[in-house]
C-alpha positions as CSV (number, residue, x, y, z in Angstrom):
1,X,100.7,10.4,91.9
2,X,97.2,9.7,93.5
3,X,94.2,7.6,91.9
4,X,91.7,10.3,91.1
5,X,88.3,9.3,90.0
6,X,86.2,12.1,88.2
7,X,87.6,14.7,90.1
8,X,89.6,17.9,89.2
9,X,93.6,16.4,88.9
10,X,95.6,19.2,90.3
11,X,99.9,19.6,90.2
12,X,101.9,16.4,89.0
13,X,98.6,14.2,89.0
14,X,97.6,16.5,85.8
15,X,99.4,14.0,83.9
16,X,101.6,13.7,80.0
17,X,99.6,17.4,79.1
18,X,102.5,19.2,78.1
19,X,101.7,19.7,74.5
20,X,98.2,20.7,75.1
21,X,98.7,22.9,77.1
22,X,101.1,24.6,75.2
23,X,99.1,24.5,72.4
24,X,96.3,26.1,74.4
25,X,98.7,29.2,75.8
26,X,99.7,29.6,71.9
27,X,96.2,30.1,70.6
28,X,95.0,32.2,73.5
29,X,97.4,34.9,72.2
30,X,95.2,35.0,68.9
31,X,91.6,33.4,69.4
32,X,89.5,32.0,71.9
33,X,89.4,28.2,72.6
34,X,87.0,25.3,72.5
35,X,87.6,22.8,74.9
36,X,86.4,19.3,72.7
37,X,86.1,16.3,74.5
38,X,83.5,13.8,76.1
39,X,82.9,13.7,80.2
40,X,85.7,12.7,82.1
41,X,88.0,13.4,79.4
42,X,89.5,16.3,81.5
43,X,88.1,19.6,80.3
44,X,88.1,21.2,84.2
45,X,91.5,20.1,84.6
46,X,92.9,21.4,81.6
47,X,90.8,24.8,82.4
48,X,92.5,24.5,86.6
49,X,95.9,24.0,85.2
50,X,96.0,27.5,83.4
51,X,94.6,29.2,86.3
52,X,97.0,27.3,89.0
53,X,99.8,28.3,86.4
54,X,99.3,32.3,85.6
55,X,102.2,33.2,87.4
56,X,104.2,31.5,84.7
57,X,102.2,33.6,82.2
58,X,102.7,37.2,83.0
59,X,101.0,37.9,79.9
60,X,97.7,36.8,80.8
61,X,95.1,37.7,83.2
62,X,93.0,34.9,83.9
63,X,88.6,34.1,85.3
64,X,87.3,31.4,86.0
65,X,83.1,31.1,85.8
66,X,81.3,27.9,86.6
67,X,78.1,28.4,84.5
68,X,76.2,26.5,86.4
69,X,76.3,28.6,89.4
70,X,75.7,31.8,87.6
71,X,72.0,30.3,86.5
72,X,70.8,32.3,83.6
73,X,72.9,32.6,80.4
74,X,72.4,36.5,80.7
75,X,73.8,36.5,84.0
76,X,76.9,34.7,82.3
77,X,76.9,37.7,79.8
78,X,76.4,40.0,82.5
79,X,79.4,39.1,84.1
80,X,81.4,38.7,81.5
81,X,80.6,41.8,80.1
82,X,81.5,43.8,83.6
83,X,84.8,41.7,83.8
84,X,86.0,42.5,80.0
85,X,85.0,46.2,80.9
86,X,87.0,46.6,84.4
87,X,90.0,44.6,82.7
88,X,90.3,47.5,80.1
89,X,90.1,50.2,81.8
90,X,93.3,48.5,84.0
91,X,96.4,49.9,82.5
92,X,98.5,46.6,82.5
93,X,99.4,45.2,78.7
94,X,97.6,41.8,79.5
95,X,95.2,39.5,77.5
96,X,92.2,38.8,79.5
97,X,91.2,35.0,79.4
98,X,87.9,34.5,80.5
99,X,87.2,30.6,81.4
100,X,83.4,29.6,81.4
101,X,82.9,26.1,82.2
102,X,80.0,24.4,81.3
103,X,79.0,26.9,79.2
104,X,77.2,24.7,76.8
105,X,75.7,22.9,79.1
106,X,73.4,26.1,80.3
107,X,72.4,26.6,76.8
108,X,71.2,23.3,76.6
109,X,69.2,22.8,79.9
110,X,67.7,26.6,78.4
111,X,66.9,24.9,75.5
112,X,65.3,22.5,77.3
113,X,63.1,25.2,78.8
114,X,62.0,26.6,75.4
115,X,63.9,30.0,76.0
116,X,65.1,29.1,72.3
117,X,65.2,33.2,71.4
118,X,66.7,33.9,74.5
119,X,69.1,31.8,73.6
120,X,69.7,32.9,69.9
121,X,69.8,36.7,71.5
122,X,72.6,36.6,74.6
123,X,74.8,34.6,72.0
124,X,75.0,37.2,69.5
125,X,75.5,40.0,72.4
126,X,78.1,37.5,73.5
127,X,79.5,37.3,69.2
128,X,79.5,41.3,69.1
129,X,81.5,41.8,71.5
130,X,84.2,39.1,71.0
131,X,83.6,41.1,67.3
132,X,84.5,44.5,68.7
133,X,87.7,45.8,68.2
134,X,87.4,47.7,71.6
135,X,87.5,44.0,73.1
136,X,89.4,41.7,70.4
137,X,92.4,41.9,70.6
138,X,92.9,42.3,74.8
139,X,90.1,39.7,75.9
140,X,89.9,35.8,75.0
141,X,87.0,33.2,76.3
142,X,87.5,29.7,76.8
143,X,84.6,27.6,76.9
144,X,83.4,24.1,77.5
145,X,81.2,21.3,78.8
146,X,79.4,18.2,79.0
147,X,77.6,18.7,76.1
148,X,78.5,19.4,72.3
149,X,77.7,22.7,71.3
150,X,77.8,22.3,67.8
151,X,75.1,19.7,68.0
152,X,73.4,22.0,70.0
153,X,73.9,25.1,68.0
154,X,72.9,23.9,64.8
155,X,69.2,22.7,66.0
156,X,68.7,26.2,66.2
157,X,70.5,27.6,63.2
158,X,73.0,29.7,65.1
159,X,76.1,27.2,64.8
160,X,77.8,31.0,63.3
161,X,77.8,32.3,66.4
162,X,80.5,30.8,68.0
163,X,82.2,29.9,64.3
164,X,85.2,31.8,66.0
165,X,86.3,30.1,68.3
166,X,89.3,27.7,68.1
167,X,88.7,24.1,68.0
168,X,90.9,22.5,70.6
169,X,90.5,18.7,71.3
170,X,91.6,17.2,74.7
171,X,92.5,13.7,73.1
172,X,92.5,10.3,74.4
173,X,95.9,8.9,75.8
174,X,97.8,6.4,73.5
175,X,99.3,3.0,74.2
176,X,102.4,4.7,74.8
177,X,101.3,7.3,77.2
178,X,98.7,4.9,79.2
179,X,102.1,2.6,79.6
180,X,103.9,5.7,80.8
181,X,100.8,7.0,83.6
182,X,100.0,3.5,84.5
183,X,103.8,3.0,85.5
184,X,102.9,6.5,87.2
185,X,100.5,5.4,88.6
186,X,101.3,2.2,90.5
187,X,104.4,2.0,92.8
188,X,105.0,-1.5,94.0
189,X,103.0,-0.5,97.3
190,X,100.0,-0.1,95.4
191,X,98.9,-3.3,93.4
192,X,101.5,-6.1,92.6
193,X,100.4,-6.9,88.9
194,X,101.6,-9.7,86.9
195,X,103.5,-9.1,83.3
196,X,101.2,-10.1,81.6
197,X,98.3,-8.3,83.3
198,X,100.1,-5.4,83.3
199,X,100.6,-5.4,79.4
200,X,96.7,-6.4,79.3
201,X,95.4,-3.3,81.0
202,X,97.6,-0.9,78.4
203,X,95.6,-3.2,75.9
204,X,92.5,-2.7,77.2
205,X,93.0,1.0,77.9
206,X,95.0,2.6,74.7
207,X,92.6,4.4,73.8
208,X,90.8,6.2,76.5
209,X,91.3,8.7,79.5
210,X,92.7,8.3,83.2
211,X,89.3,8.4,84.6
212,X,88.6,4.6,83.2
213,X,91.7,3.3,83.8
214,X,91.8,4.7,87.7
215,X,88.6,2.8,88.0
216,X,90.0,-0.4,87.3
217,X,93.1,0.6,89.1
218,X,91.2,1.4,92.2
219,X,89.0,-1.8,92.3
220,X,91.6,-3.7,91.9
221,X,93.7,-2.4,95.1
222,X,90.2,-2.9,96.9
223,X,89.4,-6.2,96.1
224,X,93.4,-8.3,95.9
225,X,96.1,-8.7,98.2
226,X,99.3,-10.2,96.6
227,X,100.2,-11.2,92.5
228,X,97.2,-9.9,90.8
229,X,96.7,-11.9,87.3
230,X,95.2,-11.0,84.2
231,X,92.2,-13.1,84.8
232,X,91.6,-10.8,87.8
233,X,91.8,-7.8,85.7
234,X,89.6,-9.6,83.3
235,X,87.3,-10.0,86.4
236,X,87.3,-6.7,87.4
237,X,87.1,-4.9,84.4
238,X,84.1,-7.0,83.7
239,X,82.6,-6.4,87.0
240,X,83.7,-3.0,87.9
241,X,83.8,-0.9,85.1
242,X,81.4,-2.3,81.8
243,X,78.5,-3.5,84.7
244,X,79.6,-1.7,88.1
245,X,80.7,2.5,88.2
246,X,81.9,2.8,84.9
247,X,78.7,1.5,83.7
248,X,77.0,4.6,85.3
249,X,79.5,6.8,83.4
250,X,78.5,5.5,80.2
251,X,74.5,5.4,81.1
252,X,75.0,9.5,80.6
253,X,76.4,8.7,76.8
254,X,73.3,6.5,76.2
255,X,71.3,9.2,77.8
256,X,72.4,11.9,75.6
257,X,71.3,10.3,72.5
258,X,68.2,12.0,72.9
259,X,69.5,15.3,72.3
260,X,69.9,13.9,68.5
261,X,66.0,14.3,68.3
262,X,66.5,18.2,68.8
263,X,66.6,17.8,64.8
264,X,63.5,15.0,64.2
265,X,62.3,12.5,67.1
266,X,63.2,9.7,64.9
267,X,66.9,10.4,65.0
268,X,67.1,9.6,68.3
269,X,66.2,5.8,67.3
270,X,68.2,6.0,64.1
271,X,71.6,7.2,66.3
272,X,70.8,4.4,68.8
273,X,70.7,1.9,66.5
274,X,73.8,3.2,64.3
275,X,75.7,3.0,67.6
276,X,74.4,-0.3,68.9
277,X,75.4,-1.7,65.0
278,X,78.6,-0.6,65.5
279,X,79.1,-2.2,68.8
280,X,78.2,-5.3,68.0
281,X,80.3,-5.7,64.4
282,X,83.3,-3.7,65.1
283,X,82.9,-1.4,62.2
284,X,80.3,0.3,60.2
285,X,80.7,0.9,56.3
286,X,79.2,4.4,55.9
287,X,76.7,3.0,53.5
288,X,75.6,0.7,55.7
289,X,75.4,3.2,58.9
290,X,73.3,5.4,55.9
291,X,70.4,2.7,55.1
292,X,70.4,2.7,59.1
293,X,69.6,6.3,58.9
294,X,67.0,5.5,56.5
295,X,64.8,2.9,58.2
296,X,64.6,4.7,61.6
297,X,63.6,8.3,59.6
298,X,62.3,7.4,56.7
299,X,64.3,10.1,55.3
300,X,66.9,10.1,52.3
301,X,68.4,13.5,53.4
302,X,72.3,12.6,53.3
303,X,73.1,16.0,54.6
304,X,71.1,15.4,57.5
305,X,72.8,12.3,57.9
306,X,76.3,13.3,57.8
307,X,75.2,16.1,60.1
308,X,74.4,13.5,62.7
309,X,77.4,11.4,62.0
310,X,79.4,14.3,62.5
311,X,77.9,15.0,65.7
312,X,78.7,11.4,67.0
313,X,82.2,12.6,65.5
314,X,82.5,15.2,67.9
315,X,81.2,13.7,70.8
316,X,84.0,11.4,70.2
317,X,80.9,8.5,70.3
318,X,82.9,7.5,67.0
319,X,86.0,8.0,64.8
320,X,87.1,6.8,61.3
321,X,90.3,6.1,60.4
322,X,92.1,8.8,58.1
323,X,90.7,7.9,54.1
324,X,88.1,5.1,55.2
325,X,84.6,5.2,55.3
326,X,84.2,3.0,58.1
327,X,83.0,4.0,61.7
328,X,84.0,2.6,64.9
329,X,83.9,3.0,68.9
330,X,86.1,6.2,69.5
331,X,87.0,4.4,73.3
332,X,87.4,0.9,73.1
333,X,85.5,0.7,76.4
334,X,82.6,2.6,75.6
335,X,82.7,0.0,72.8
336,X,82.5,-3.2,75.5
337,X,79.9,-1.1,77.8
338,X,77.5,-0.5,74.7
339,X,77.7,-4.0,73.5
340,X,76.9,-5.4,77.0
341,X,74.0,-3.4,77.9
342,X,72.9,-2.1,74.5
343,X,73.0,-4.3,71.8
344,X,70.4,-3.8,67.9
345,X,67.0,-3.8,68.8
346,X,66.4,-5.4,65.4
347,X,68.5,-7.5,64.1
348,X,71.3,-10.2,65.8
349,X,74.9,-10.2,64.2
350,X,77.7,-12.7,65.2
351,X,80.5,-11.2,66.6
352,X,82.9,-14.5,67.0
353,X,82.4,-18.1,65.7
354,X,85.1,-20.9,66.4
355,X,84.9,-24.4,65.7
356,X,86.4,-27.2,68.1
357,X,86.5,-30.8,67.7
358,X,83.5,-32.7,69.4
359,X,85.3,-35.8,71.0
360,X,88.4,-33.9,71.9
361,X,87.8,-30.5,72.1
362,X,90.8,-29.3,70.3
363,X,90.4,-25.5,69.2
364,X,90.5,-25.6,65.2
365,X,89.4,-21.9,64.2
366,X,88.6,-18.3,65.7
367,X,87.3,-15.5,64.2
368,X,86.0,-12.1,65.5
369,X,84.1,-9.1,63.6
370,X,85.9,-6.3,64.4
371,X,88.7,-5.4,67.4
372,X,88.2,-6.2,70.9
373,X,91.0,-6.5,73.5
374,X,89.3,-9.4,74.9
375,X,89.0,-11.5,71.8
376,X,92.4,-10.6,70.3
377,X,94.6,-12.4,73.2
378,X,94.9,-16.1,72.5
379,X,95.6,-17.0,76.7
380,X,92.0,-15.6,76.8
381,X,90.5,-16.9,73.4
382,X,91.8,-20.3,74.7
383,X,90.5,-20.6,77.9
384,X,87.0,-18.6,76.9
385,X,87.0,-21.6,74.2
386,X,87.9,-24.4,76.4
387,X,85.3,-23.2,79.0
388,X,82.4,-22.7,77.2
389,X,83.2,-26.7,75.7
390,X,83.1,-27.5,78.9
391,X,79.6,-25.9,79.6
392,X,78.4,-27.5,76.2
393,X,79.2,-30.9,77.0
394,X,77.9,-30.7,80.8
395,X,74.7,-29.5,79.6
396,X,74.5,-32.2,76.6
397,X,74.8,-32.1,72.6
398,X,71.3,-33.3,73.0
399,X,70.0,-31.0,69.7
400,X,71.7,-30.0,66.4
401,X,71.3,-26.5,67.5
402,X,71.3,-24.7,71.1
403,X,70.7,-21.5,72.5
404,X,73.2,-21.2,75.8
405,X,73.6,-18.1,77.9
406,X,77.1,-18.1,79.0
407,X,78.9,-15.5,81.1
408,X,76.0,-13.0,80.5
409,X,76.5,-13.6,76.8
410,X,74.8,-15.0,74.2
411,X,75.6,-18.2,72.2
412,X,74.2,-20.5,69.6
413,X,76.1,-24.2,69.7
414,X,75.2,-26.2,66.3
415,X,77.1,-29.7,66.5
416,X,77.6,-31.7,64.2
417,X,79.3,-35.3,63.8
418,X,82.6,-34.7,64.4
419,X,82.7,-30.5,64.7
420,X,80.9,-27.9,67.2
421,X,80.7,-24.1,65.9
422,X,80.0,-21.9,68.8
423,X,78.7,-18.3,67.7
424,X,78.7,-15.3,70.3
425,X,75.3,-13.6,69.3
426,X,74.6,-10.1,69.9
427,X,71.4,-8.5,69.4
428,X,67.6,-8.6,70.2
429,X,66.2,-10.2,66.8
430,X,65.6,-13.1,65.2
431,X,68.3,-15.6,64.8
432,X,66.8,-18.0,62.6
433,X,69.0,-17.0,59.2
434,X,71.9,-17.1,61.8
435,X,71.3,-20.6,62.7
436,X,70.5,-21.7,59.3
437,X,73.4,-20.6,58.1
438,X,75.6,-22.4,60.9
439,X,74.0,-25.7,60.0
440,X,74.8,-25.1,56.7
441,X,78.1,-24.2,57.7
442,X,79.0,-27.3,59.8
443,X,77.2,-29.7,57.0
444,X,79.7,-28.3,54.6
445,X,83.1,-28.4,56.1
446,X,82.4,-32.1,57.8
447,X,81.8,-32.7,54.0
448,X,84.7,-31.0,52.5
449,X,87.0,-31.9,55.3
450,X,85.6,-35.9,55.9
451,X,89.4,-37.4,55.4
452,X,91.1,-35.5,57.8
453,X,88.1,-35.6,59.9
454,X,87.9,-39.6,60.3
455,X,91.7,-39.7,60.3
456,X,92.4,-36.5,62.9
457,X,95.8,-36.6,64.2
458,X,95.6,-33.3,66.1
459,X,97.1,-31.3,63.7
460,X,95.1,-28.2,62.7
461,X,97.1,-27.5,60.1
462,X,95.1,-29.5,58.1
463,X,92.2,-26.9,58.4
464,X,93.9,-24.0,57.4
465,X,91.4,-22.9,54.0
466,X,88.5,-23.3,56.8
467,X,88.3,-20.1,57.0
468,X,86.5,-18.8,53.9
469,X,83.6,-21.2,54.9
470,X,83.1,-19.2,58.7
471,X,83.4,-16.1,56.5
472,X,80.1,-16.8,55.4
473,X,78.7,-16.7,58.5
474,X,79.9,-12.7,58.9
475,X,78.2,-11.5,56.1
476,X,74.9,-9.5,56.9
């Protein structure tokens, strides 16, 4: 298999798509499809893969339309209308599939253009005839795009007219499968990874599409010859794919946000913040994400606001876990780009704490808000841990409290007598309850843990209830 970065994959580089694809042939025989799934997810390939295959499918007769190229959304019609017509009047038994790619990305730059009821009129031209029984039962559409429809749709109150179609989602690849197209992937002439790098990329990658995981792949190959570690992949995925190309993939998901003010302006901050909230914490209690809502548009409409959460839904922004009410990062790496480069406007959360002893810098307690690869793995918690000591002391415990940037992060030190509590800070507002409460925080458990303190004999066993006092400090 070849690395392949945002391009149409093609043969035995269209990777583990069995099911969907069958899937897709199955519901072609009764509806037409929508293809749902963010940029680089694969919707192209998925739509390249059917055509490539229709000699397989003598059932089918199968067009492909690039939107974009055809300009005007009556042209698309137009064309679509003279290819449904010769396809009937052809005396073959087949189903006519009709691909349009981007299709809701012309409605959306038309939009754009305030041709609104132009709009609203080639879409119900386009609804009666998928309606007429001349055409329904011998043509099918596909459709697709870097844009959600829905979302768009429903800004102008014709989300019926494509209520039709099948919702088919192109999902993210599990653990499982990345292990199986990374070992795909990477013959021994490629890279020469390490175990435990190896098992770190599936980590970092379990939930998410080929196209992040070739970027890594690819800057890895460019930038090591010989064992490559996990503190190079580390490295590189820093580098390369949250600050370097990746990060101009995920520029176009922060970009987008401003097609949530197609409902009020003010969702457009609202969203932002929602999603910057969620970054930085982990997870968002629906509640919470709601009073979000409510500052930025001073508006109590909860239909409006699970209308929007929906949206970020199916824009695969966010997902909740089946029976919860708690949002998170749909990609985990969308997660670690949004957090780097776009963190609350308003407000600063702490997203890890750990305490250390001062005079030997023994490591007595982590804890992080939320998942993250990065802060799960205890080789990297470790030497993140011993590093940032190590920064501490060289730069002196000359104040109670201290504001360090470290690694392009943000963190405040409070030291004590005996203890230093090192927070990671994200977020552009105030931090003085923050501090406060790590003061308070460090004063307590020096007081409550005096004993052991004065007596410490390396064991940090002896701290093990410590935890409901930097529990305290999560709490927002």
């Amino acid at each position: 298999m070849e690395i392949s970065i945002g391009g149409v994959v093609r043969g035995e580089d269209f990777f583990n798509q069995e099911k969907l694809m069958d899937t897709l042939r199955d519901v072609l025989k009764r509806s037409s499809v929508l293809l749902v799934a963010p940029r680089r997810a694969g919707k192209t390939s998925v739509m390249q893969k059917l055509l490539d295959e229709q000699d397989l499918y003598p059932g089918f007769s199968i067009k492909y339309y690039n939107c974009h190229t055809l300009g005007e959304l009556q042209t698309v019609y137009s064309e679509i209308q003279v290819c449904a017509a010769a396809h009937l009047s052809d005396t073959e038994d087949k189903i006519l599939i009709i691909i349009l790619d981007e299709f809701s990305s012309i409605i959306d730059y038309m939009l754009r253009d305030q041709q609104k009821n132009e709009v609203i009129r080639v879409l119900r031209l386009f609804k009666g005839l998928r309606d007429n029984p001349v055409y329904n039962t011998k043509v099918r559409f596909i459709i697709g795009g870097s844009t959600s429809i829905d979302m768009v749709l429903r800004s102008i109150n014709a989300s019926d007219l494509i209520g039709d179609f099948y919702r088919l989602p192109v999902e993210p690849f599990d653990a499982e499968t990345m292990k199986m197209y990374l070992e795909a992937i990477l013959p021994p002439k490629h890279i020469d990874l390490e175990p435990n790098a190896n098992e770190l990329i599936i980590q970092l990658f379990q939930k998410s599409y080929p196209y992040f995981i070739n970027l890594l792949i690819a800057a890895l190959k460019h930038r090591y010859i010989g064992k490559i570690s996990k503190a190079d992949v580390i490295r590189t995925y820093r580098e390369h794919v949250i600050t370097g190309e990746g990060a101009n993939h995920f520029s176009y998901f922060y970009e987008r946000v401003q097609k949530y003010g197609l409902v009020k302006k003010s969702h457009i901050r609202a969203t932002r913040e929602i999603l910057a909230t969620i970054a930085a914490i982990g997870e968002l209690d629906e509640n919470d994400a709601f009073d979000l809502f409510q500052k930025y548009t001073r508006s109590h409409d909860k239909a409006c606001f699970d209308n929007l959460m929906a949206d970020l839904e199916n824009e695969f922004y966010v997902a909740r876990r089946y029976g919860s009410i708690k949002y998170y990062f749909a990609i985990d790496v969308m997660r670690e780009w949004w957090k780097r480069w776009h963190p609350p406007e308003d407000k600063a959360y702490i997203s890890e704490a750990f305490i250390t002893m001062k005079k030997d810098g023994s490591h007595i307690y982590y804890k992080i808000h939320g998942n993250s690869i990065l802060s799960k793995d205890p080789e990297l918690i470790s030497s993140m841990q011993t590093a940032l000591l190590m920064y501490t002391r060289d730069i002196g415990f000359t104040t109670p409290l201290k504001k360090v940037e470290f690694e392009g992060e943000s963190w405040l030190i409070s030291t004590g007598d005996a203890l230093v509590l090192s927070c990671k800070v994200i977020g552009r507002g105030s931090t003085r309850k923050i501090e406060e409460k790590m003061k308070n925080v460090v004063h307590d458990v020096e007081i409550e843990y005096a004993e052991s303190l004065d007596k410490w004999d390396g064991n940090v066993n002896t701290f093990s209830d410590i935890g409901k006092n930097i529990d305290t400090l999560f709490r927002w």
